[in-house]
C-alpha positions as semicolon CSV with decimal commas, in nm:
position;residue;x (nm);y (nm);z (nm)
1;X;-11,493;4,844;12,311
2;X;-11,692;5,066;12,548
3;X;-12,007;5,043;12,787
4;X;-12,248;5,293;12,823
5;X;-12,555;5,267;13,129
6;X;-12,858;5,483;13,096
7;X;-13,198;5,562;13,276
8;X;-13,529;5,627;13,216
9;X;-13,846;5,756;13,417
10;X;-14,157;5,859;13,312
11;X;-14,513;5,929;13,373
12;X;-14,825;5,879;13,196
13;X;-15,186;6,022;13,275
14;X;-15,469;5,775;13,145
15;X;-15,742;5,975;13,197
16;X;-15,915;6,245;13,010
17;X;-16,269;6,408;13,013
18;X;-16,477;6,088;13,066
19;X;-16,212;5,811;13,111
20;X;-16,089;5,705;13,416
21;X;-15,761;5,507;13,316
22;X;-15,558;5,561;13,631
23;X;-15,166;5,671;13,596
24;X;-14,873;5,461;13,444
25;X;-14,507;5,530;13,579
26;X;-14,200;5,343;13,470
27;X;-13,813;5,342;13,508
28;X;-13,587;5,197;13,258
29;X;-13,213;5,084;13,339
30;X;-13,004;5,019;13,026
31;X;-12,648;4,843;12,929
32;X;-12,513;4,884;12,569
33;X;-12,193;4,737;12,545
34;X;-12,017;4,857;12,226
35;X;-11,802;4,531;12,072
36;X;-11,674;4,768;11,779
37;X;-11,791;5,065;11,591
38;X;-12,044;4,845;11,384
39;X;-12,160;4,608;11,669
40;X;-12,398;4,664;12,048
41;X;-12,539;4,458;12,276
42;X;-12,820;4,617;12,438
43;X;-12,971;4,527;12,756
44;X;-13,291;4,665;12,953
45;X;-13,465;4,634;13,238
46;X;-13,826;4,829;13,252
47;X;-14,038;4,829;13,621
48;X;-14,355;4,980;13,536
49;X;-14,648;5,026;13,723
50;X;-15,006;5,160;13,710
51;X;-15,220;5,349;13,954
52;X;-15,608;5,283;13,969
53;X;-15,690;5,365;14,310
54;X;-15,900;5,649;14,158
55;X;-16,147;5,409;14,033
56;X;-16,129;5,152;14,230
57;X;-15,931;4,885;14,027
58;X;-15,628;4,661;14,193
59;X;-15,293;4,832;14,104
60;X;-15,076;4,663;13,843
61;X;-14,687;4,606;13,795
62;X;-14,523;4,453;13,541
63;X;-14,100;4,358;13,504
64;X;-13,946;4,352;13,169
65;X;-13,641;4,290;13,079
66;X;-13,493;4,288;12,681
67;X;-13,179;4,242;12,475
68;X;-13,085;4,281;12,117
69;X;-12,808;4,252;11,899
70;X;-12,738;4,521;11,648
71;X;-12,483;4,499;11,352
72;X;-12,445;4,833;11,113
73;X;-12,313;4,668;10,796
């Protein structure tokens, strides 16, 4: 049995030439928890957000959060 933690960031222009779609930026926390070599649970939490102050939209944020269960037969 082991547990492994990870994180994510990234960034994400929108926009190019003509299209104003602001900036996206998210971080991503993860939990896999290894039951045996042939089974994970996998937890994630994602906080992502998006810029639009450059044309003059109201900012938006989302939360996420997933699991899954994985068996390698």
């Amino acid at each position: 049995m082991a547990i492994q933690l990870g994180a994510h960031y990234s960034e994400l222009d929108l926009s190019d030439k003509d299209i104003e779609g602001g900036r996206l930026n998210d971080v991503t926390l993860g939990l896999n928890w290894h039951l045996n070599p042939n089974t994970r649970v996998m937890l994630n939490y994602v906080h992502a957000g998006v810029d639009l102050s450059d044309i003059n939209v109201k900012d938006g944020n989302a939360d996420i959060f997933a699991m899954r269960f994985q068996v390698d037969l």
